[in-house]
DRENDO-1510 file (C-alpha; in Angstrom, 1 decimal, always signed):
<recs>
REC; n; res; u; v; w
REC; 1; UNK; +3.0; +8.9; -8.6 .
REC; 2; UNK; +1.2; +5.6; -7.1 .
REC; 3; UNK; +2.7; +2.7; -6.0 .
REC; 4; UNK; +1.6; +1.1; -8.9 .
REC; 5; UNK; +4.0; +1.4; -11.6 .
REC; 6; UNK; +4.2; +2.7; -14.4 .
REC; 7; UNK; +1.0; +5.0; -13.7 .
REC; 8; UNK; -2.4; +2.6; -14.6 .
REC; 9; UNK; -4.0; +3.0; -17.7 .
REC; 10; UNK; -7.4; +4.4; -17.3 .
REC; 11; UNK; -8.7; +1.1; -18.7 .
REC; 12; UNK; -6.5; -0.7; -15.3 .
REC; 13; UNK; -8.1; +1.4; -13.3 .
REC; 14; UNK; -11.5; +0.7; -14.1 .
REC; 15; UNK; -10.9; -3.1; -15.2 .
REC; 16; UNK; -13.6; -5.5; -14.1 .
REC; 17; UNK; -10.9; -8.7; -14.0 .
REC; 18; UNK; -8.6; -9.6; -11.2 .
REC; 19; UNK; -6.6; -7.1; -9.3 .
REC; 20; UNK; -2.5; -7.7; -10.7 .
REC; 21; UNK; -0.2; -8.2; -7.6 .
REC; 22; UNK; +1.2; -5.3; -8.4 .
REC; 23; UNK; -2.1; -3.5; -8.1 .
REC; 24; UNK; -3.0; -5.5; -4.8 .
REC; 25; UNK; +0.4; -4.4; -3.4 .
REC; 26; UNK; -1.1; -0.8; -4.4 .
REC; 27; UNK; -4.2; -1.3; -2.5 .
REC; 28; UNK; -2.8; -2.9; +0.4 .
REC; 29; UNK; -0.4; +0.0; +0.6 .
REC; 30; UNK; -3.3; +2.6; +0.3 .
REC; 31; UNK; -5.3; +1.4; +2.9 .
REC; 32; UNK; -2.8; +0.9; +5.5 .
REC; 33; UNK; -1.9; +4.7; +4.7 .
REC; 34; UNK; -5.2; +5.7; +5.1 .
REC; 35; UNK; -5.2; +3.7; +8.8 .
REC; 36; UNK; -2.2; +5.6; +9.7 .
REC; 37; UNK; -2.7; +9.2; +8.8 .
REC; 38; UNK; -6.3; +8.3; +11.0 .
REC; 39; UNK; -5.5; +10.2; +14.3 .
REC; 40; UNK; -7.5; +8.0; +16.6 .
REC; 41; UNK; -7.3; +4.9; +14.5 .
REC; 42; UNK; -3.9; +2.4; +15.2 .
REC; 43; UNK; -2.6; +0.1; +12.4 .
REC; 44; UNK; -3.9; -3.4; +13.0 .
REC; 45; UNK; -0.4; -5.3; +13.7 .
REC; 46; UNK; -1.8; -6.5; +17.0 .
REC; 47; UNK; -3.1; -10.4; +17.2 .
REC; 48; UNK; -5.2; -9.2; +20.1 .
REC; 49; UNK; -6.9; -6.2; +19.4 .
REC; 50; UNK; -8.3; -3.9; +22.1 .
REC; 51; UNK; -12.2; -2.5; +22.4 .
REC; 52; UNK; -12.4; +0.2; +19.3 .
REC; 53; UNK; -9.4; -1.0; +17.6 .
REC; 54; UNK; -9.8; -3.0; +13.8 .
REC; 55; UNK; -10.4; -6.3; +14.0 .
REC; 56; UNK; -8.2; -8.2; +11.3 .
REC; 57; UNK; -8.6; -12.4; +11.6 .
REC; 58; UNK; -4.8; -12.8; +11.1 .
REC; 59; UNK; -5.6; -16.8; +10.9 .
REC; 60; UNK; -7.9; -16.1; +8.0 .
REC; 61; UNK; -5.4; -13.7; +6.2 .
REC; 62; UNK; -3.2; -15.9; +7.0 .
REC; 63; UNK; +0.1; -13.9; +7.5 .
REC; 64; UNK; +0.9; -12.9; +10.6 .
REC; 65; UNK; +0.4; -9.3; +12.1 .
REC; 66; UNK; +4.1; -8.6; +12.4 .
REC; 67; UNK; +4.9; -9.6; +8.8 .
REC; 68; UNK; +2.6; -6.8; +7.5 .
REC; 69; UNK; +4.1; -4.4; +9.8 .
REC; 70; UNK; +7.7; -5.4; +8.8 .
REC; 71; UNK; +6.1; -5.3; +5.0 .
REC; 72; UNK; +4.4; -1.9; +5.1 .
REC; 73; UNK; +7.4; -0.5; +6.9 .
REC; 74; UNK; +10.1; -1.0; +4.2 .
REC; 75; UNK; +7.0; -0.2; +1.5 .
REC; 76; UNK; +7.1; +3.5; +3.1 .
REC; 77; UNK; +10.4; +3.9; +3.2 .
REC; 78; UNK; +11.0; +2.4; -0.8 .
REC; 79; UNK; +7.8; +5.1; -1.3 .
REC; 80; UNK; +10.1; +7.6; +0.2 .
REC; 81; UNK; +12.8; +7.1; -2.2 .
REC; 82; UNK; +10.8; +6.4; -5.6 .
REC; 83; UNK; +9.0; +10.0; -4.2 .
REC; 84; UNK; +12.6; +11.7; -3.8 .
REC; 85; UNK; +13.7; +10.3; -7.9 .
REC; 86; UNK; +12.3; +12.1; -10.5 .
REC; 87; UNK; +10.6; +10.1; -13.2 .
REC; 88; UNK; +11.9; +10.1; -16.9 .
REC; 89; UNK; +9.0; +12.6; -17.9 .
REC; 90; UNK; +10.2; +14.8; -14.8 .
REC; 91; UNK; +13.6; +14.8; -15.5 .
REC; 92; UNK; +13.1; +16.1; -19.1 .
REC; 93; UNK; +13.1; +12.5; -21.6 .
REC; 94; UNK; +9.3; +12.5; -22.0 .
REC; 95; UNK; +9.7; +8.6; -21.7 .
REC; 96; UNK; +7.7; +7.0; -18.8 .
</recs>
């Protein structure tokens, strides 16, 4: 169950046009997963990075590091619930 909901359609998931906020929300999401469950590799929520570390130009982005962090922290934990409730199909209605 992504974090992209209701589940893409095929044709949103190989879509050529603009990523949906929704869908950017999903990437930004994915990646940041991807960072963490990285054993060697810390989440780049620091404005000065050390030797090895990513490299994000917080200026450019323009957001600051802790924002993200703050962001991606309460995105886990609303993943954690949405993971914990079973979807309409799950619970028996067939609906989506």
């Amino acid at each position: 169950m992504p974090c992209y909901t209701p589940d893409p359609t095929e044709e949103e998931m190989n879509g050529w046009g603009e990523l949906s906020p929704a869908q950017a929300e999903a990437v930004l999401c994915g990646l940041l997963r991807a960072i963490d469950a990285h054993p060697t590799i810390p989440l780049p929520f620091t404005a000065y990075p050390k030797d090895g570390d990513l490299k994000v130009d917080w200026r450019e982005v323009g957001v600051t590091p802790s924002l993200v962090k703050r962001w991606f922290v309460k995105h886990k934990a609303k993943d954690a619930r949405r993971r914990r409730t079973p979807t309409r199909a799950e619970a028996g209605t067939g609906e989506r």
